[in-house]
N, C-alpha and C positions, 0 to 999 in steps of 0.2 A: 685524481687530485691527491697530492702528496699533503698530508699534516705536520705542522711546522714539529721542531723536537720537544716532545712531553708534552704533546698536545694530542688527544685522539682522532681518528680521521670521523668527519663528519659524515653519516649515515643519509643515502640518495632518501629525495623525498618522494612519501609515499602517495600514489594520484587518490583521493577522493573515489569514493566508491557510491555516494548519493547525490542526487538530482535535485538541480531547482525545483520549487513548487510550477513554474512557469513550462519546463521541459517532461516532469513528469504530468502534468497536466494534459500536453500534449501528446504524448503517448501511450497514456494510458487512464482515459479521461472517464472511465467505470469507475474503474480502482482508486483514483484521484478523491470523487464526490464520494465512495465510500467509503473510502477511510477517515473524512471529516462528520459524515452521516452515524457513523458507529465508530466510535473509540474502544479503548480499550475499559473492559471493566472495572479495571485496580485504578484508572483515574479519574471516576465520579463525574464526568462530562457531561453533560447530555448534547445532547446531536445537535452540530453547527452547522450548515451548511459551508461550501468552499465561499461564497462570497461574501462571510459572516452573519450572516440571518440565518434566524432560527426558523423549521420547517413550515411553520405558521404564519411567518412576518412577512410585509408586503414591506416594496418599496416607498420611498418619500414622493410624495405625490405636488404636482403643480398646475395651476392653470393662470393664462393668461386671456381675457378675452378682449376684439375688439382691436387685432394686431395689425389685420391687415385693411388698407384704407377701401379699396375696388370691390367691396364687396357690401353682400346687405347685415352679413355675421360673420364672426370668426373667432377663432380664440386657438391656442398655441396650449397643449397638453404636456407633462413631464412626469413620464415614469422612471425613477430610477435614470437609465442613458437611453432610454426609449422616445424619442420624442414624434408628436404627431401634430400637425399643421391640417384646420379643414377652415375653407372658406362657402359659405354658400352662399349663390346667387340666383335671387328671383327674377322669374319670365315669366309672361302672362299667355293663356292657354285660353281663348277664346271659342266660346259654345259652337260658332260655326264653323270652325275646324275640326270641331269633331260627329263624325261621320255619322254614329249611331243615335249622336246625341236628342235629333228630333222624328227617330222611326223606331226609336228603341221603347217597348212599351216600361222596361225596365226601368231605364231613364224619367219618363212619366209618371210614371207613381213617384219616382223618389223626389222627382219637385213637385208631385199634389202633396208628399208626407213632410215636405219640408214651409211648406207656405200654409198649413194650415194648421201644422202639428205645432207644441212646444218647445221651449228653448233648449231644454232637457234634451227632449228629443231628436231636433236640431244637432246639438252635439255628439249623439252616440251614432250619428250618422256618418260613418266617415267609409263608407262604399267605394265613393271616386277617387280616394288616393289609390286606391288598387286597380281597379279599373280604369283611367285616364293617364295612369302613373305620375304622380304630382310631386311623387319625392325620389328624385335619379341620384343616387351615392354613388361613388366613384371612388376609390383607393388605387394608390399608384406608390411603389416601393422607389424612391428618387436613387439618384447612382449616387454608389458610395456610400448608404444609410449601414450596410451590412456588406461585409467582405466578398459576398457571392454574387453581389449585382453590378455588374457592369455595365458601359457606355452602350446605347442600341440594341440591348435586350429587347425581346419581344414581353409583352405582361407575362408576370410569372405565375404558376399556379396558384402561389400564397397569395397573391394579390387581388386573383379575381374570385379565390374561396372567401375571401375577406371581403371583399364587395356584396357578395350575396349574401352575406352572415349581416353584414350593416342592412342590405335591406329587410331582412328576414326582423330585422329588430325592430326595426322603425313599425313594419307593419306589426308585427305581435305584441308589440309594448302602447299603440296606439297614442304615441308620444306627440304627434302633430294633431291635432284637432280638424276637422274638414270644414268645421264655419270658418276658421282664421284663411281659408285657404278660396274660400268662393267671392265672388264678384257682384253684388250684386245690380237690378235697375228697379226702380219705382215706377214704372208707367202713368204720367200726368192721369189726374183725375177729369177728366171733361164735362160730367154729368156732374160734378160738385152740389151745383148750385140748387139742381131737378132733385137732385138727392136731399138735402139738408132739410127737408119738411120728413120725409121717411124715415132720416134719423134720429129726427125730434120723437118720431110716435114709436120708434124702436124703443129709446131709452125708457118711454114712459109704460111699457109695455114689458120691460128688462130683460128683453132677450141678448143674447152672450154672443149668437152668430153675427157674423159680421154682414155689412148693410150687404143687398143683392146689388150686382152687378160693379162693387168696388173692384178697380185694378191689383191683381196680388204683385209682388215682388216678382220677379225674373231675374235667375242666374244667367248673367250671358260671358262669364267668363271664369279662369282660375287661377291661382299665384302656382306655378308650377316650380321648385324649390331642386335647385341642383347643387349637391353636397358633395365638392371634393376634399377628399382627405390625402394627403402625401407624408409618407413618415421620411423623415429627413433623417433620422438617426435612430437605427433597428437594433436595441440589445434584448430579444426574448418578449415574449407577451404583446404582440403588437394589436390583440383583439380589442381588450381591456384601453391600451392611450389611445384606439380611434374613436373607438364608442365614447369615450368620456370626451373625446375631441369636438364627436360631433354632437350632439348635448349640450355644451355649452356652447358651442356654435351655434345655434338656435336657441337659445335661449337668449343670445346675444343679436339675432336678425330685427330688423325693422321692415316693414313694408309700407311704401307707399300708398298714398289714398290715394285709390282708383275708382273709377264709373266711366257710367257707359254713356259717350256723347253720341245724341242722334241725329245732329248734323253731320258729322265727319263718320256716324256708322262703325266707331269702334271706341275700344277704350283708352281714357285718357288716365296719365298719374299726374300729380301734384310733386312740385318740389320744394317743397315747404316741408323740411325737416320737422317741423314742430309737427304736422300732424301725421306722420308715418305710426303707427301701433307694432307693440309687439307680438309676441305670438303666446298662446294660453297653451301653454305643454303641459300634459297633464302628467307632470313629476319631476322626480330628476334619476329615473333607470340608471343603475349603473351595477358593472359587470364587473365581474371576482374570477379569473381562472387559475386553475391547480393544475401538476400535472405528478405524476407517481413515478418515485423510483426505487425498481425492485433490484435486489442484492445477487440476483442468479446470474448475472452475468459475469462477477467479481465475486461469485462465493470462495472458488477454487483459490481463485489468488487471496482470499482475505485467511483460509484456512493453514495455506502453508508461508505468507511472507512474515504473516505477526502471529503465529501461535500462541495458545495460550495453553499453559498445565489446567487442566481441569475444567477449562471450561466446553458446555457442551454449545454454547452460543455460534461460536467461531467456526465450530469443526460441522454442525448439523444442520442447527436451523436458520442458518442465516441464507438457505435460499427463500425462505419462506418470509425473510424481514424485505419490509418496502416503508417509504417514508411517501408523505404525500406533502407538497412542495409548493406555497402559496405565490403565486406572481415569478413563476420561474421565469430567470433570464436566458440569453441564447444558448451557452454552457451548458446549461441545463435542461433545455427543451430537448437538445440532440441526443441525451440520455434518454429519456422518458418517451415509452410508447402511449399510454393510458393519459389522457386529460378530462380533463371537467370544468364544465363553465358555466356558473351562477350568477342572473341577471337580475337582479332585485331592484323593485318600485316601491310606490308609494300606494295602497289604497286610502284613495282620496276622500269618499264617504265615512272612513273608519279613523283616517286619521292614523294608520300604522304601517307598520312594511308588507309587502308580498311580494312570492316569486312571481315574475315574469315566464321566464324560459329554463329549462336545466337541460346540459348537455353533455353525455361521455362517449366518449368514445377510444378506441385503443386497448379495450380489455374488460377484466370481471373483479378486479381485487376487490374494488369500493363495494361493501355493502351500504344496508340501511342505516345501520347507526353512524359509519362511518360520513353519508353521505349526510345524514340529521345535522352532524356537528359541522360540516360546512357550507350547511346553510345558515348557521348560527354564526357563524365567521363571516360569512358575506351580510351578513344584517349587520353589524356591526363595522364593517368595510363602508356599508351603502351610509351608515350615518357619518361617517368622518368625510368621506367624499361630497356626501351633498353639500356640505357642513363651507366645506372649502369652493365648491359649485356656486352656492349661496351668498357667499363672500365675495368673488371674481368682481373684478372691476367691469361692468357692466355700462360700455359706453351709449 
């Protein structure tokens, strides 16, 4: 290119020698979350994460309950772009469908411990969700929720480790009650009438046992409860939006009032909305997961791209820096080998929180102190979440 006369020639332009955050991201997705996790000293930062949350902060949390109409519960979860859909629906599980139910000496005790014992007792009885399986969770990753699931997939590993994590909960959090779940029958009294002079001389006499030869209650059947959950839209943490998914999905079921008709020989429901009951869950559990990320993968690079004069940070011990990462998203899960997952209740007698479960896996870094401080972080997770639980529009 010629410059016109007394003009200087214009100087080719020079390409750009740095990278989108979107391109180096993809390239070099250690080094990326690194260098927003550790700055540099001389600018008094403290550690952002890439998706601007700080190492401790959880995502904006939602729930919706009562979304879907086919069902007996539901409600509709938001974490962050995490979203998770669980419907559950009740089927009744009738005593003589089950096999062992009247040779099992097992079974026999636990309905003489149930028809004689108290209400208390009653409750802390909850054997048959395990043994009859009365609560089937189901998780299913939909296509599309996340870039790597495709149309005709077969279940993918994540999705049936998450199946058995939701059962493992339900059973160890003891979240469904077993009276809300049994059936029961009154067997007509027919000696009524032969009786009412013996219970005259019982009362005057004040004995507590109950008159001889009254009919006790019979279980002859059970609300068997099948929980799917389908996350429609997968960004990171999908433990955390099923569990809360399904929690409030039960907490949101009704169940019809059923018995046991002895002419038709099985059980009958009502459809009489007014008198369905809900269910006595004892809490509102809810899960906090972390996962770690260590600097030894991007030491190299963090020591010779951004140097620093004098500092020993940069150049030594930053294999030994790791950040621990509350409610990581996908980004970030694909970094972190080390996770942890804190699942806190309510003690109901005391009126204050407890853990439920704690779980790591992936590594050694977390110690005890370390591990103290997030459980103090999930007690405080567990009150904003309930908080919000407790509020849900509750159809």
């Amino acid at each position: 290119m010629i410059a016109a006369e007394g003009q200087p020639a214009s100087a080719p332009a020079v390409p750009s020698l740095s990278l989108p955050p979107s391109q180096f991201a993809r390239l070099q997705p250690h080094a990326y979350l690194l260098a927003h996790l550790s700055p540099p000293a001389s600018s008094n930062q403290s550690p952002i994460r890439a998706n601007g949350r700080k190492p401790l902060e959880f995502r904006p949390f939602s729930v919706n309950a009562g979304s879907l109409t086919n069902t007996n519960g539901s409600a509709v979860v938001r974490i962050g772009d995490t979203v998770a859909v669980c419907g559950v629906r009740a089927d009744i599980l009738q005593t003589s469908d089950i096999p062992s139910w009247g040779v099992s000496s097992s079974s026999t005790a636990r309905k003489r411990r149930r028809t004689q014992g108290s209400d208390e007792n009653e409750d802390d009885d909850d054997s048959e969700i395990q043994d009859f399986n009365l609560l089937v969770p189901n998780l299913s990753l939909s296509t599309g929720c996340a870039p790597g699931f495709i149309p005709g997939a077969p279940p993918s590993a994540l999705a049936q480790s998450l199946s058995h994590k939701l059962l493992s909960l339900l059973h160890t959090s003891r979240l469904v009650r077993g009276e809300d779940l049994r059936i029961w029958y009154q067997p007509p009294d027919l000696d009524a009438i032969e009786r009412e002079k013996a219970e005259e001389d019982r009362m005057q006499t004040e004995e507590e046992d109950s008159a001889p030869g009254r009919p006790k209650p019979e279980i002859r059947g059970f609300w068997v409860l099948y929980i799917d959950v389908m996350m429609i839209s997968l960004a990171g943490n999908a433990l955390d939006a099923a569990w809360a998914a399904v929690v409030a999905a039960l907490r949101d079921t009704k169940l019809p009032k059923a018995w046991w008709d002895t002419d038709n020989e099985m059980i009958l429901c009502s459809d009489e909305v007014s008198e369905a009951r809900t269910l006595n869950l004892r809490g509102i559990p809810v899960a906090s997961s972390y996962s770690v990320f260590e600097a030894d993968a991007a030491a190299s690079w963090r020591a010779t791209v951004i140097p620093e004069a004098g500092s020993e940070k940069n150049s030594g011990s930053a294999k030994s820096e790791r950040w621990i990462l509350a409610d990581p998203d996908g980004f970030e899960e694909s970094l972190c080998e080390e996770r942890v997952s804190i699942v806190v209740g309510e003690d109901l007698e005391r009126s204050q929180a407890k853990i439920i479960s704690i779980e790591k896996v992936g590594g050694i870094s977390i110690g005890k102190e370390e591990l103290r401080e997030l459980v103090e972080v999930s007690i405080q997770r567990w009150k904003q979440v309930k908080a919000i639980l407790e509020g849900a529009n509750i159809l």
